[in-house]
C-alpha positions as CSV (number, residue, x, y, z in Angstrom):
1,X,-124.2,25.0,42.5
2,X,-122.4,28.0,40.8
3,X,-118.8,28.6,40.2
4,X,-116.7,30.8,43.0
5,X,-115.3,33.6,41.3
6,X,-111.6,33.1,42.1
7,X,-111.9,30.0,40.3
8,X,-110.2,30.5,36.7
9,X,-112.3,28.9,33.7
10,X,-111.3,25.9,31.4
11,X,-111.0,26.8,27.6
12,X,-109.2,24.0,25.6
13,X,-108.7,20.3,26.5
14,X,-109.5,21.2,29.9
15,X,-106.5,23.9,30.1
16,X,-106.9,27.3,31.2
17,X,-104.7,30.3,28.5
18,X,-101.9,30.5,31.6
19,X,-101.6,26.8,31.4
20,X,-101.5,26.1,27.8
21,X,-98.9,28.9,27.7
22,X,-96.2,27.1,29.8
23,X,-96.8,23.8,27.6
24,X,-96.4,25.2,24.6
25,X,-92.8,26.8,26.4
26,X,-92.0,23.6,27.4
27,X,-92.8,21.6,24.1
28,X,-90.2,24.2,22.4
29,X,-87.2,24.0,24.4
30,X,-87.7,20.0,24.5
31,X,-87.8,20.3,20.9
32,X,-84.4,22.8,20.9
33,X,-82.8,20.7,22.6
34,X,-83.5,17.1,20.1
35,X,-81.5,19.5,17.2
36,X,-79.0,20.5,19.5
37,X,-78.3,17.0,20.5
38,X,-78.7,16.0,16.7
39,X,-76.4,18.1,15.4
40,X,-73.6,17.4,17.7
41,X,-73.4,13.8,16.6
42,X,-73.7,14.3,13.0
43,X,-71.3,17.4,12.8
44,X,-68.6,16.5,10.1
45,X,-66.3,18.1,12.5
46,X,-66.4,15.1,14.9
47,X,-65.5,12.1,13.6
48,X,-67.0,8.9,14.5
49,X,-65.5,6.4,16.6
50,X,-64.0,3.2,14.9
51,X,-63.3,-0.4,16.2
52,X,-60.6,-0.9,13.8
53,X,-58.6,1.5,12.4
54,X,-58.4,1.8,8.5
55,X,-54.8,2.4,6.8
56,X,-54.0,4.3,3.8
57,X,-53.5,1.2,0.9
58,X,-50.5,2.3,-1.3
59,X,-51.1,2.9,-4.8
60,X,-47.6,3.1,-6.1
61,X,-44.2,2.0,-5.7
62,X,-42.6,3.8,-2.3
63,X,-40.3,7.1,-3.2
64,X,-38.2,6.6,-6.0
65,X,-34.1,6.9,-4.9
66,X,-31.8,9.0,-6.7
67,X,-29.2,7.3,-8.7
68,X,-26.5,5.9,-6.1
69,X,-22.8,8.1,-6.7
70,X,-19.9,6.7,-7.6
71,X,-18.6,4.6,-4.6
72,X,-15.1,6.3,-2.7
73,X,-12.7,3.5,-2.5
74,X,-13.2,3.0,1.0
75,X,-17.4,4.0,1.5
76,X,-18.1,4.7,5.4
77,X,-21.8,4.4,5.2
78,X,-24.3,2.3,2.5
79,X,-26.0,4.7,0.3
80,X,-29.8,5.7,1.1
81,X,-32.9,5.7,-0.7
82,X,-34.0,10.0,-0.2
83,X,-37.2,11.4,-2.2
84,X,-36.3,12.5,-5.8
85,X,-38.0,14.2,-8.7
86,X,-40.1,11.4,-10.7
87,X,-39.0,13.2,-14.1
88,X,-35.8,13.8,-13.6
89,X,-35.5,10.0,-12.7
90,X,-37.5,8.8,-15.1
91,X,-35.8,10.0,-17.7
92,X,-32.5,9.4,-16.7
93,X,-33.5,5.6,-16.7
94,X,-35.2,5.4,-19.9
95,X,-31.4,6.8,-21.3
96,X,-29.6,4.2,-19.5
97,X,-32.3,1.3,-20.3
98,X,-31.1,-1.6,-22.8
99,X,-32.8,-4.6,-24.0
100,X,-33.0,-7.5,-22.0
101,X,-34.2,-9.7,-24.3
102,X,-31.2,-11.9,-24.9
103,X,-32.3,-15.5,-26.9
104,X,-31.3,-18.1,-24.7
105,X,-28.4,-19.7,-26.3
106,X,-27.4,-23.0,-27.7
107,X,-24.5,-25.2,-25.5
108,X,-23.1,-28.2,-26.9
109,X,-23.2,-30.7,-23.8
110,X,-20.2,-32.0,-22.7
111,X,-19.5,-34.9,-20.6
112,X,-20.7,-34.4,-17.4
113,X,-20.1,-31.3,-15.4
114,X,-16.3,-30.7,-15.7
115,X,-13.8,-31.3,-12.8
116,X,-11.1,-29.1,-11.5
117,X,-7.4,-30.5,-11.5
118,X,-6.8,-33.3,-9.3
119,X,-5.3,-32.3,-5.7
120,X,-4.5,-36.0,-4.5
121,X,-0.7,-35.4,-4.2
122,X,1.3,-32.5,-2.7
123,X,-0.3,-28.4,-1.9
124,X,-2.5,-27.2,-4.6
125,X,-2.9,-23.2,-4.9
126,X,-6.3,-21.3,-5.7
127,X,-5.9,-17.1,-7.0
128,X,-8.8,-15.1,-5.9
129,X,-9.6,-13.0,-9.3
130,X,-7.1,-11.7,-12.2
131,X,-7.7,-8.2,-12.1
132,X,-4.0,-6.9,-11.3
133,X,-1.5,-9.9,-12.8
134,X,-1.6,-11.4,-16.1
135,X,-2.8,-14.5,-16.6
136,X,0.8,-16.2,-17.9
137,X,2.1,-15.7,-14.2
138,X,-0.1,-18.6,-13.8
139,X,1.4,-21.2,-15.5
140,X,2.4,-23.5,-13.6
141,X,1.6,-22.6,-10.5
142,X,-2.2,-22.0,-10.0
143,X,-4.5,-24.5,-10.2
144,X,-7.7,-22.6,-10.1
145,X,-9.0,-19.1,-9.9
146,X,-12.2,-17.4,-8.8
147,X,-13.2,-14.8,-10.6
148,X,-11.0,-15.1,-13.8
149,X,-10.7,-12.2,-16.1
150,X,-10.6,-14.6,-19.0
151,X,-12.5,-17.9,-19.3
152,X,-9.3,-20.2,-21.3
153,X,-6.0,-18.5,-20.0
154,X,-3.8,-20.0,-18.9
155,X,-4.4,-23.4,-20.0
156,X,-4.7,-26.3,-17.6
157,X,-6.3,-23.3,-15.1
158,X,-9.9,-24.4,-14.1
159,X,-11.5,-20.7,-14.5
160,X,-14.6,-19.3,-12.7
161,X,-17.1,-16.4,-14.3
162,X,-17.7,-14.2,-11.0
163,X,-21.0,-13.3,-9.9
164,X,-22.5,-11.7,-7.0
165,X,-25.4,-14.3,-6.3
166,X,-28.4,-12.1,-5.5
167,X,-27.7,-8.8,-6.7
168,X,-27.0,-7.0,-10.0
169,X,-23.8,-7.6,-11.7
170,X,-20.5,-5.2,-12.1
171,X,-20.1,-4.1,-16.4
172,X,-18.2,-6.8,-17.4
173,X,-17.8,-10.4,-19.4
174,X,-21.3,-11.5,-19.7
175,X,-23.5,-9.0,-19.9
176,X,-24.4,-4.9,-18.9
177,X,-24.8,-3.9,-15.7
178,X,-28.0,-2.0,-14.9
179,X,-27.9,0.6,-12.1
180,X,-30.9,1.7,-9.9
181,X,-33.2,3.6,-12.4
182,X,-32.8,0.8,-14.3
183,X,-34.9,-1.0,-12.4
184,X,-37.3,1.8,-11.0
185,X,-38.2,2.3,-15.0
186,X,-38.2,-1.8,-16.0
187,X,-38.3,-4.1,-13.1
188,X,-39.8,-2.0,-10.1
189,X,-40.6,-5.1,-8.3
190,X,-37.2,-7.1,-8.6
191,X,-35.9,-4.5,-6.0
192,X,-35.2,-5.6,-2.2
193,X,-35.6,-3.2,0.7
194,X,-34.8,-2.8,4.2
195,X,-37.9,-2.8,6.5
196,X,-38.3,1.4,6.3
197,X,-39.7,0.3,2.8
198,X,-37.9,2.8,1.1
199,X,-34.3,1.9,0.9
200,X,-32.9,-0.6,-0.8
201,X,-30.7,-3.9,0.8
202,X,-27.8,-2.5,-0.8
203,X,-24.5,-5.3,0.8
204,X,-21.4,-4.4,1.5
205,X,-21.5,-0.8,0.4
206,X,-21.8,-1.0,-3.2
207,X,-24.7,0.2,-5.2
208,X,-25.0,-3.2,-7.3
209,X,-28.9,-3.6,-7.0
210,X,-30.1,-5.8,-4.5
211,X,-32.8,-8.5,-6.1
212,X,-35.5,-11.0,-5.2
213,X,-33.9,-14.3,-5.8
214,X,-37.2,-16.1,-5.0
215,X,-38.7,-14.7,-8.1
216,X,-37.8,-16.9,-10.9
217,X,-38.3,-14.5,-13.9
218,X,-34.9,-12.6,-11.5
219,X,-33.1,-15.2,-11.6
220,X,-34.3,-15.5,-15.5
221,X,-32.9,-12.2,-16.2
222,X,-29.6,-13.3,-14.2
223,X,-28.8,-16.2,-16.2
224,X,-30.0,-14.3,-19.6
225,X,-28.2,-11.6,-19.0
226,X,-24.6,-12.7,-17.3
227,X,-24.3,-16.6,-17.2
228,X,-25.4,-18.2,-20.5
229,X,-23.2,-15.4,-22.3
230,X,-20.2,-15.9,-19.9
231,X,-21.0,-20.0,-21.0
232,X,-20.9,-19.5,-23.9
233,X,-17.6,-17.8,-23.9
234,X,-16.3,-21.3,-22.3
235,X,-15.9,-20.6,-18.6
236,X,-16.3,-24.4,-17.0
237,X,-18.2,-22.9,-14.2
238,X,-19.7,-19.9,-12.1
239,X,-18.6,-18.4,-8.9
240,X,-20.9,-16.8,-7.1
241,X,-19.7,-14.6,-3.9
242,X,-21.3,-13.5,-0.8
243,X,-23.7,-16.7,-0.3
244,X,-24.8,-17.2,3.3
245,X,-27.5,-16.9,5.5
246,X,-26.8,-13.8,7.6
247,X,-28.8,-10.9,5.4
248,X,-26.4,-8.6,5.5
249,X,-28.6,-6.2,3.1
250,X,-30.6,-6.4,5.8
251,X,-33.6,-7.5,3.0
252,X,-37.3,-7.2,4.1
253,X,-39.7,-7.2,1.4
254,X,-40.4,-5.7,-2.2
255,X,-43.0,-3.1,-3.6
256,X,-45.2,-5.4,-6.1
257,X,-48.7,-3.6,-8.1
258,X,-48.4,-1.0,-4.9
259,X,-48.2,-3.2,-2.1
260,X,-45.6,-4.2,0.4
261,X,-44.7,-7.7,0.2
262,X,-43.0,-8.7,3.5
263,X,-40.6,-11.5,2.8
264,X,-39.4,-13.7,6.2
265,X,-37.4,-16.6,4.9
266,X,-34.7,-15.2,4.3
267,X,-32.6,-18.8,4.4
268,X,-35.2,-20.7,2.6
269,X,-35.2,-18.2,-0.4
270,X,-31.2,-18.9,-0.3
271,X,-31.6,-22.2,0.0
272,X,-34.3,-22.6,-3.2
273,X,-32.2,-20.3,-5.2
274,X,-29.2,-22.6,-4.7
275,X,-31.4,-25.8,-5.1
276,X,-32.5,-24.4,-8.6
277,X,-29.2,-22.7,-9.4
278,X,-27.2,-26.0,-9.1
279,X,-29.8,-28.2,-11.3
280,X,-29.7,-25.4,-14.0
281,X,-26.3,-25.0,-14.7
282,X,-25.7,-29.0,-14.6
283,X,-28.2,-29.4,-17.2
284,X,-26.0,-27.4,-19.5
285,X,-23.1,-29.3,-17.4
286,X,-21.3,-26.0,-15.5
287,X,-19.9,-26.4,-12.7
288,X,-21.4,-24.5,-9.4
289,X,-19.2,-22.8,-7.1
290,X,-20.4,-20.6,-3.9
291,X,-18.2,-18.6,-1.3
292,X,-19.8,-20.2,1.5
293,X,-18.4,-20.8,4.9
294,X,-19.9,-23.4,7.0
295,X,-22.6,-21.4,9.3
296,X,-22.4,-22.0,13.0
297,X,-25.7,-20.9,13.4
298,X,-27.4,-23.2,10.9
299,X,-25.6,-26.7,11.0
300,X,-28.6,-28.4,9.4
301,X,-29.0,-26.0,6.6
302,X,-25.4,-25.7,5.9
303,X,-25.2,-29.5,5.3
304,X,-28.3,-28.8,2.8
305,X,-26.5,-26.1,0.8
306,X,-23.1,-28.0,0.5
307,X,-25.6,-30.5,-1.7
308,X,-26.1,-27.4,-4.1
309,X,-22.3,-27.0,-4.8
310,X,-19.7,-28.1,-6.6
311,X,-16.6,-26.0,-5.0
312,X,-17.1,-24.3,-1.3
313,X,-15.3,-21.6,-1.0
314,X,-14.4,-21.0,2.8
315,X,-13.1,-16.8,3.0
316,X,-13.4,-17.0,6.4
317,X,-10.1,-19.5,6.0
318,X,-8.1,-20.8,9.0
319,X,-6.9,-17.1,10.1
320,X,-10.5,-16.1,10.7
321,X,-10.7,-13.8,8.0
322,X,-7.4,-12.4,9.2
323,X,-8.6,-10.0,12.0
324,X,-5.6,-10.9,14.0
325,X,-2.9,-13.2,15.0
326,X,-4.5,-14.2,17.8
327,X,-7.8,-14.1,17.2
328,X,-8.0,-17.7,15.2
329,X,-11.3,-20.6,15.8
330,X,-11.8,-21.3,19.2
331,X,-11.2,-25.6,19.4
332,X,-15.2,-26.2,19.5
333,X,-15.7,-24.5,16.7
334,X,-12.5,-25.6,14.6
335,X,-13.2,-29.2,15.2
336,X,-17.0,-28.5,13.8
337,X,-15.3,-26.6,11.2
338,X,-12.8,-29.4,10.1
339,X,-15.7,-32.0,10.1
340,X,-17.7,-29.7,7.8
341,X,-14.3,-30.0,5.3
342,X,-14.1,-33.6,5.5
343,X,-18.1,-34.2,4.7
344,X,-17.2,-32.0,1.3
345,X,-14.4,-34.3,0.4
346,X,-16.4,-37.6,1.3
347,X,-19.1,-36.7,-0.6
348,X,-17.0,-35.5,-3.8
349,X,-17.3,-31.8,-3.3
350,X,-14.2,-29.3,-3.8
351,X,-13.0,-26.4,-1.5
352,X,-11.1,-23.3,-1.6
353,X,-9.2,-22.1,1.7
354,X,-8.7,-18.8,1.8
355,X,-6.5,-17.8,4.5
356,X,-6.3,-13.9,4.8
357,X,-3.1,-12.1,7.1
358,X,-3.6,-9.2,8.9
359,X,-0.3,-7.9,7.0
360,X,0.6,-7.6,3.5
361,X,1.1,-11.0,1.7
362,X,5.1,-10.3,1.7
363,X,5.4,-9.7,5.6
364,X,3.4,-13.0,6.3
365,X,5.5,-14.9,8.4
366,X,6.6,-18.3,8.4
367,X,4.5,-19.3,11.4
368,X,1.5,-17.7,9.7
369,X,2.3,-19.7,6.7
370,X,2.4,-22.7,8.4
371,X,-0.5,-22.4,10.5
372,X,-2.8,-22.1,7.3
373,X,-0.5,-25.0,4.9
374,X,-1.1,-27.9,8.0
375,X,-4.7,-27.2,8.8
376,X,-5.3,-27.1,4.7
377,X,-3.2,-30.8,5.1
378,X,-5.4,-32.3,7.6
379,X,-8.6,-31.7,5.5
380,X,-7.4,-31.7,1.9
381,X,-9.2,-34.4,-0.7
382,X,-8.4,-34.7,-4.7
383,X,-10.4,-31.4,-5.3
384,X,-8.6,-29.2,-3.1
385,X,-7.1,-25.6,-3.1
386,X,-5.1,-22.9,-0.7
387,X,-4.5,-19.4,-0.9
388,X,-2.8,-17.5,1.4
389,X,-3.3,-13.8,1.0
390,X,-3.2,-10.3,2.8
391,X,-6.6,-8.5,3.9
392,X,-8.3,-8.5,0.4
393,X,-5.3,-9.0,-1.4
394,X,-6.8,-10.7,-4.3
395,X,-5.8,-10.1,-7.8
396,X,-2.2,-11.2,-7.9
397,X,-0.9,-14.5,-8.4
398,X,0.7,-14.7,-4.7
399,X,3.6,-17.3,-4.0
400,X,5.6,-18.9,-1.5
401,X,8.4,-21.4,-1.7
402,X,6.2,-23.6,0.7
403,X,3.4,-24.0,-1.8
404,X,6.1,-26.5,-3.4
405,X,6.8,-28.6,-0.8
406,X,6.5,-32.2,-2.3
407,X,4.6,-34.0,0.5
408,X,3.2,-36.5,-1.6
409,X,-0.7,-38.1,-0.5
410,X,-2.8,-38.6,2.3
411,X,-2.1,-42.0,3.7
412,X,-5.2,-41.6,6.0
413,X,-7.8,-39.0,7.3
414,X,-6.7,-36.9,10.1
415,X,-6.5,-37.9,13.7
416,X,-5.5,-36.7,17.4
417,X,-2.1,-37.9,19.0
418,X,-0.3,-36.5,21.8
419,X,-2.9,-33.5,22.6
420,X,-2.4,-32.3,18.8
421,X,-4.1,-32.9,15.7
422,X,-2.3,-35.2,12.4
423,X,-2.3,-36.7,9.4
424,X,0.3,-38.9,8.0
425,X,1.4,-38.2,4.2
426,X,3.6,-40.5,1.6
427,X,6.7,-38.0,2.5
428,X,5.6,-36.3,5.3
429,X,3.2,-35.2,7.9
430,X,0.9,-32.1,9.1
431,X,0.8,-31.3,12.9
432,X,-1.9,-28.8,14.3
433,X,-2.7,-27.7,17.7
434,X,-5.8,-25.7,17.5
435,X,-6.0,-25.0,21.5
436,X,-6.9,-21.7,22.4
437,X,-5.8,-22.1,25.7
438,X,-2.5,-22.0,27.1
439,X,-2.0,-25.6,26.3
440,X,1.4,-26.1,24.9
441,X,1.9,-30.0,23.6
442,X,5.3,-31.5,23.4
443,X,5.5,-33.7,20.4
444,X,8.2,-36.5,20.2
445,X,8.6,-38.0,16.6
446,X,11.2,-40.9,15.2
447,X,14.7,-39.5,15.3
448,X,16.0,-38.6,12.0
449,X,12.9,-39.1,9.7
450,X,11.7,-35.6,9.2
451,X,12.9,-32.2,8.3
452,X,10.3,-28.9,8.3
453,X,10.3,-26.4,5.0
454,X,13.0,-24.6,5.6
455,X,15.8,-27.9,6.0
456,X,16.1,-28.2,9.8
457,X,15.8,-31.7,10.7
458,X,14.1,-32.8,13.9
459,X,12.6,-35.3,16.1
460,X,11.1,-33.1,19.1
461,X,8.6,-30.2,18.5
462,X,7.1,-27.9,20.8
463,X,3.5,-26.5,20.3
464,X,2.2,-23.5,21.3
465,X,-1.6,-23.1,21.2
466,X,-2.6,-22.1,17.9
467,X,0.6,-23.3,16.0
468,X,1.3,-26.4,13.3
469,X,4.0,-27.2,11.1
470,X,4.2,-29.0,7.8
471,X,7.4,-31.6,7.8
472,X,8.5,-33.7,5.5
473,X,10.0,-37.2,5.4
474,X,9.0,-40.9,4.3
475,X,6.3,-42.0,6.4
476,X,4.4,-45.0,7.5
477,X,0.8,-44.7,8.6
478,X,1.4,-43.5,12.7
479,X,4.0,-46.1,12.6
480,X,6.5,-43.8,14.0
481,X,4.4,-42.4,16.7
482,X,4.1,-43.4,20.4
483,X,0.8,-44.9,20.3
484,X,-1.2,-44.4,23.5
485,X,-5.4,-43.3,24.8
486,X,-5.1,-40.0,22.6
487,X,-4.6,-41.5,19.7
488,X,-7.8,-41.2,18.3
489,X,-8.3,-41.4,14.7
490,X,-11.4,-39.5,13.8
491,X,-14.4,-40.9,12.2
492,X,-15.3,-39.5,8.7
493,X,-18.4,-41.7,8.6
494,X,-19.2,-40.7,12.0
495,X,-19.1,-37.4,10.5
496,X,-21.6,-38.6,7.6
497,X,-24.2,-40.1,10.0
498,X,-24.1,-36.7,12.3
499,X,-24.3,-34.2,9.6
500,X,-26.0,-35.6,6.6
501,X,-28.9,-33.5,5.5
């Protein structure tokens, strides 16, 4: 049969021309399209999605600070770490460099680690540095100073080389004080910042470099630099200031090879400074003494750190660092307070009471005076000290006629009587009542026995919350007392058993 003729013919594959023609349109835009697709994923203009994001890994030490200005007497804000011109810094540090590499020196041992004078009888006095007086106004009247300018003067003085415990010293006895670039140029990773990684944990407003004290080649350079040389110029032991567990540098980590070491044991890196601090210096048989108040907040580990010590040194004092008349311990906390004292005398351990005013030493009144002398009474052991002072009034040998009340020794610890807190002494007693309520305690006592510091002679006393008084007078252990349920004596190895670490 032949074809009809409106039939078109097959050429190739079985196509007609017309066909193969829209194939071969259809093939190219299928194949347009494959590049366009292709070349939107792999454009370098469109980055690839990632699961987990990739950070930029340091490769130097975080921006350099400038060196800090001279501090105003009174700074209002802690100096800041800002960007500053690498040159410029780096060659202002390698003009202020000096050699660290002091040879460890050679102590003759002693006997033992050397105790200060014996407190047992009377009120023993304490001077907070000798920057203002001369030492000879000493003599005779202070027992033991922190921070002494010189390490033999005045004789019979038990004197203490001051050092600020994890930080860079002040110029001074001992060794040369190294600022900020310092450090940058030497020692980049000795230095401690805050958490923005870029500013130093600068305390209390100074500029004195703030240091990693769990590094041991720090606390190397530390006793290299300042303590053997202070030993060796015959200080008996070494105070060192600001030791506590609050961070006030506000200390986060350090810059080591480039990288950001975060650092969040704070306490434990106190705590193993201390521990190795206290074993070093009584090899070479110095005496270890640390401004430490007991820490409400850390019970446990304040127990642990008075094991590190040989002298506590309580700033916070009786007056609460002074803030105000009114503004003393609430009862909770001064009875926790006063057991902390008594575990440092049961177990050997001096103290220092400082008891700042929030006036000038010579507007302090008598009250005041008092207040600070009986709560120092109830507490005090053979190794302990008072000073009474105004708001950071240290540097002057400060005295009162009370200091020389002769009220002999402790017949007994202390112990609660008729609402108030006492203790009995050879000639005399100390009578507190720490209320901070408006409990007022009427105190009755044998007629004609005592006197207070000033020569009035009494029987009857009235307390106000918040008020003692030191009298004297021959006494016999609570003999003269009316016995009755309150009078509790207080349990120092009650106190042992609770709070031993």
């Amino acid at each position: 049969m032949q074809p009809s003729p409106d039939r078109q013919k097959k050429t190739f594959l079985g196509l007609t021309w017309p066909q193969l023609g829209i194939l071969a349109a259809l093939v190219t835009l299928l194949c347009f399209t494959v590049i366009a697709i292709a070349g939107l994923t792999f454009s370098p203009s469109i980055p690839l999605p990632t699961l987990i994001p990739t950070l930029p890994v340091p490769t130097s030490i975080p921006p350099t600070p400038p060196l800090p200005a001279t501090p105003t007497p009174v700074p209002t804000e802690p100096p800041t770490v800002t960007p500053s011109d690498t040159a410029t810094l780096t060659s202002t540090a390698t003009a202020t460099a000096t050699a660290t590499g002091i040879p460890e020196p050679t102590l003759l041992p002693t006997k033992g680690v050397p105790k200060p004078p014996d407190t047992t009888d009377n009120i023993h006095v304490a001077q907070i540095f000798t920057s203002a007086d001369p030492p000879k106004d000493e003599i005779g009247k202070v027992d033991l100073v922190w921070g002494a300018t010189f390490p033999d003067q005045s004789a019979g003085v038990f004197n203490l080389f001051y050092y600020p415990f994890d930080r860079d010293a002040d110029s001074g006895t001992g060794g040369t004080h190294h600022d900020i670039a310092w450090f940058l140029a030497n020692h980049p990773d000795w230095i401690e910042y805050t958490c923005d990684k870029k500013t130093p944990a600068y305390e209390y407003n100074d500029p004195n470099v703030p240091l990693d004290i769990s590094n041991p080649a720090v606390i190397d350079y530390m006793m290299q630099t300042y303590l053997f040389p202070a030993i060796q110029k015959g200080y008996q032991g070494i105070a060192f200031d600001n030791v506590d567990f609050g961070n006030n540098g506000a200390r986060c980590g350090i810059w080591k090879n480039g990288n950001w070491v975060k650092q969040t044991d704070y306490i434990g890196d106190v705590l193993n400074w201390a521990s190795y601090i206290y074993k070093a210096l009584h090899a070479l048989n110095i005496s270890v003494a640390m401004n430490f108040p007991y820490d409400f907040n850390h019970p446990h580990e304040s127990y642990q750190m008075f094991q590190y010590l040989d002298i506590a040194v309580d700033e916070r004092g009786f007056t609460n660092r002074g803030q105000s008349k009114d503004n003393y311990l609430p009862l909770s906390e001064w009875l926790t307070n006063m057991e902390a004292f008594q575990f440092l005398v049961a177990n050997g351990k001096a103290f220092v009471s400082i008891n700042e005013m929030p006036e000038p030493f010579a507007k302090v009144s008598q009250a005041e005076k008092q207040w600070a002398l009986a709560n120092y009474l109830l507490v005090k052991g053979q190794y302990s000290y008072i000073a009474i002072t105004g708001i950071q009034e240290y540097g002057y040998t400060l005295m009162t006629p009370e200091y020389s009340a002769a009220i002999g020794h402790a017949l007994g610890p202390m112990y609660q009587s008729q609402g108030v807190y006492m203790r009995d002494f050879s000639n005399g007693i100390a009578i507190v009542n720490p209320s901070s309520f408006d409990q007022t305690f009427n105190i009755i006592l044998s007629s004609g026995v005592y006197q207070d510091l000033y020569g009035n002679k009494t029987n009857f006393l009235t307390l106000a919350p918040q008020t003692a008084v030191v009298l004297l007078g021959k006494t016999t252990h609570r003999s003269d007392l009316f016995p009755g349920p309150n009078n509790a004596l207080l349990s120092l190895s009650q106190f042992q058993t609770n709070h031993a670490p």
